[in-house]
N, C-alpha and C positions, 0 to 999 in steps of 0.2 A: 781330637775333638773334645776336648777338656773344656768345664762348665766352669769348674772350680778351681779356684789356683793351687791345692794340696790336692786335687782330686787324684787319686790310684788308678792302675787297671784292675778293670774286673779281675781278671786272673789273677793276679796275686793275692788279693781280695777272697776269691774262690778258695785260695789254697790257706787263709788265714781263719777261715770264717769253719773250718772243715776239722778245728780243736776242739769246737762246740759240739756235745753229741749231738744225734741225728734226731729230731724234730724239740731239740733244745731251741732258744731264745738269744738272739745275740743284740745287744744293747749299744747304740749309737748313740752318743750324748753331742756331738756333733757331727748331724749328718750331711752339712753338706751337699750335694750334690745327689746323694744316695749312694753310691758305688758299690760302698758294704751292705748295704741293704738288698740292693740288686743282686752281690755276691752270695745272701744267708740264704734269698729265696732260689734263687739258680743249684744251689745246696740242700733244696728241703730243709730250713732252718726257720723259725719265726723270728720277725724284727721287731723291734721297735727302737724309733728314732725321734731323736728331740735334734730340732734346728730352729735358732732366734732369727733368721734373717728370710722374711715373706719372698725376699726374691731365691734363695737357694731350696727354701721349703715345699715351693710350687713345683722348680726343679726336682727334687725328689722323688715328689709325689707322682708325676707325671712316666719317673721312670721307674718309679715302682709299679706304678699301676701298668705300664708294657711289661715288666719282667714277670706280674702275676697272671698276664691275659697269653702270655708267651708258651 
């Protein structure tokens, strides 16, 4: 169910996002879809993501704000 055409699985994502210490800040300068952002919060990590494109940015947003209500 890929949003994005580089989009990852969470999981691997989880396991990538997991070198950041624990309530560190992991930095997405293209986010895409969210995935790693999904991944930092599923991690207890703070995110913050920059994405240029409104139609992947809503994306994001939308599944960040389930991974935070989760």
């Amino acid at each position: 169910n890929r949003q994005h055409i580089t989009q990852k699985p969470v999981d691997m994502m989880r396991e990538l996002v997991r070198i950041v210490p624990a309530d560190g800040t992991v930095l997405d300068p293209f986010t895409g879809a969210g995935t790693t952002g999904v991944a930092a919060l599923m991690e207890g990590r703070h995110f913050i993501g920059i994405e240029h494109s409104a139609k992947y940015a809503n994306i994001a947003r939308a599944r960040l704000t389930e991974a935070i209500a989760a």
